[in-house]
C-alpha positions, 0 to 999 in steps of 0.5 A: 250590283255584283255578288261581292258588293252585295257581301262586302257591305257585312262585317261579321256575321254567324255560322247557324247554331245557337245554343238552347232550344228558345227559338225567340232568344236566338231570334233576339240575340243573332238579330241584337248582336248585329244591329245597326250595320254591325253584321248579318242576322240569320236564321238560327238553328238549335239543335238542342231541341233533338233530331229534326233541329239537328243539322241534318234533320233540319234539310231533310226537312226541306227536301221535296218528295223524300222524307226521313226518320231517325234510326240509332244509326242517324237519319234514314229514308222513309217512304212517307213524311213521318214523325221525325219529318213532320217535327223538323217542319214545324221547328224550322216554321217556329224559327220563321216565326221568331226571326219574323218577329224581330226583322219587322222592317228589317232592310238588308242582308239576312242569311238562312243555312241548310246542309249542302247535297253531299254532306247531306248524301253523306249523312243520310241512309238508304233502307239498307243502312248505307250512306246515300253517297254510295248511290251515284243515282241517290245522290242525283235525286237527293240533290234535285229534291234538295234544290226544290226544297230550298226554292221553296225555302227562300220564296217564304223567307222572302215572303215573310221578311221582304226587305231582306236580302236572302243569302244562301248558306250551304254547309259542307263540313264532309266535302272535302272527305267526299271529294278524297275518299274518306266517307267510312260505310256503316260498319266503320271497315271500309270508305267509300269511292271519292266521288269525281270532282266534276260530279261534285261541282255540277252538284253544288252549282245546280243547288247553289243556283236555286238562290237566283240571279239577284241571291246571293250564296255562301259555301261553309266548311269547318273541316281542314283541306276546304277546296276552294277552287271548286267552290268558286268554280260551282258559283259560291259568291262566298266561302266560310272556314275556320281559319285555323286550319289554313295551311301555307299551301292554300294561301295562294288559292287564298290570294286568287280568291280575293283577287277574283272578287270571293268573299272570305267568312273567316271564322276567327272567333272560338266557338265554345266557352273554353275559349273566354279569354281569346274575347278580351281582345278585338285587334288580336283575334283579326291579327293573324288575318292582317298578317296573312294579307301582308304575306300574299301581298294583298292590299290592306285596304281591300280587307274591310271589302274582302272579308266577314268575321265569324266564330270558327263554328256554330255556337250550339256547344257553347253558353248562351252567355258565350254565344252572345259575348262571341257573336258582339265579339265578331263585330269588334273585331271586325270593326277593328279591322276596318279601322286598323288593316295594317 
């Protein structure tokens, strides 16, 4: 079975954060919102509980033989796992728990999410209080100990749900500032130098890689500018963006994507409450995919094949009201894109 049949049997599914800090309500909703065939549950992040629940803290978590603690400037590295360290552990070993609790004879594909080595290596200091992307031989470390890290987090999500399929999400949302330069240094006055695209890609694909021949791996960036080409060429089966920054000079690379068997995670759904309204229509909220598969010429009945629906982002700046109405309203949407292509 290839990577895309094993990803085009999901409708919808969602980014990672929820939002609240009840790990056993986010287990129930992102499980509830996508029963049945609906979509794929994942293993929901919730940063409001603080750092160590945050993004970041979270895979820092994970990472093998690295710790970090919080400085008023974010995460920095520590010599020794500390008290921010050891929280985001045990947070990480509740949601287990919870998600445990509500996949009990769960059979199919399940998704868990960490933050990708270069957003990490962007967001992550050196005792000196410089990003460790600034650091060619950080970065390389950060990105081994990450890859063990997350071996280790997939063998005892397997163990714990072992019907489940494991999908590997890794989030990239300053990817694409790395790529081009744009990473600003601690005092805000200067960027640092873009990091070589090859560099970039033998990274990711190293991390990616940690999934196995039989996972199954998804790239997410909600930032504009995503660079799919080097996504797929690091081996991401699957890659998640906020479909509102597409622009019509990325549509072609869209087009070879599909046509290469690339699953694409669109993100149509808002994401925060100031969007209610946009949920009152299923057909309308996939109508701008629909065109865009008339303009590249693909066709209409490959779009159930080729794409999941999501929120444009994580939900954590939303309601829990909203978070549940936007996640039910990803799996209409879906449907209706099935039911209706053109």
């Amino acid at each position: 079975m290839s990577e895309k049949s094993k990803l085009s049997g999901c409708p919808a599914t969602g980014i990672g954060s929820m939002p609240g800090g009840d790990a056993r309500e986010a287990a129930k909703t992102v499980t509830g919102s996508f029963a049945d065939g609906q979509g794929m549950p994942y293993l929901a992040e919730l940063p409001a509980r603080g750092p160590g629940a945050d993004m970041i803290g979270r895979t820092i978590g994970m990472l093998v033989e690295m710790y970090g603690h919080v400085e008023p400037s974010g995460w920095r590295i520590s010599d020794r796992p500390g008290r921010d360290t050891r929280r985001a552990r045990s947070w990480l070993g509740e949601d287990l728990d919870a998600l445990e609790e509500f996949t009990q004879g769960y059979e199919g594909l399940l998704k868990v999410q960490a933050v990708g080595p270069w957003t990490l290596a962007a967001g992550l200091e050196l005792r000196g209080g410089e990003a460790m992307l600034g650091d060619p031989g950080a970065c390389r470390d950060l990105a081994g100990s990450l890859a063990e890290g997350l071996r280790a987090h997939l063998a005892e999500v397997r163990r714990r749900m072992p019907g489940a399929e494991v999908v590997l999400q890794l989030d990239e949302p300053s990817l694409t500032a790395v790529l081009l330069g744009r990473v600003r240094s601690a005092s805000g006055y200067r960027t640092y130098r873009a990091v070589d695209r090859q560099v970039v890609e033998s990274a990711l694909r190293d991390v990616l890689a940690v999934a196995g021949e039989e996972g199954t791996t998804i790239v997410h960036s909600c930032a504009p500018e995503v660079p799919f080409a080097l996504l797929r060429r690091a081996g991401a089966a699957g890659i998640s963006f906020d479909f509102s920054f597409l622009t019509e000079r990325e549509e072609e690379t869209i087009g070879e994507a599909v046509e290469g068997g690339t699953q694409l995670f669109l993100g149509v759904v808002p994401s925060t409450d100031a969007a209610t309204t946009a949920l009152s229509d299923p057909g309308g909220s996939v109508m701008g995919v629909r065109t865009l598969w008339s303009r590249l010429g693909l066709n209409p009945g490959t779009l159930a094949e080729s794409v999941v629906i999501t929120p444009s982002c994580g939900l954590a700046g939303a309601s829990p009201a909203y978070a549940r109405a936007a996640l039910a309203h990803s799996a209409r949407a879906a449907r209706s894109l099935a039911d209706n292509p053109e």
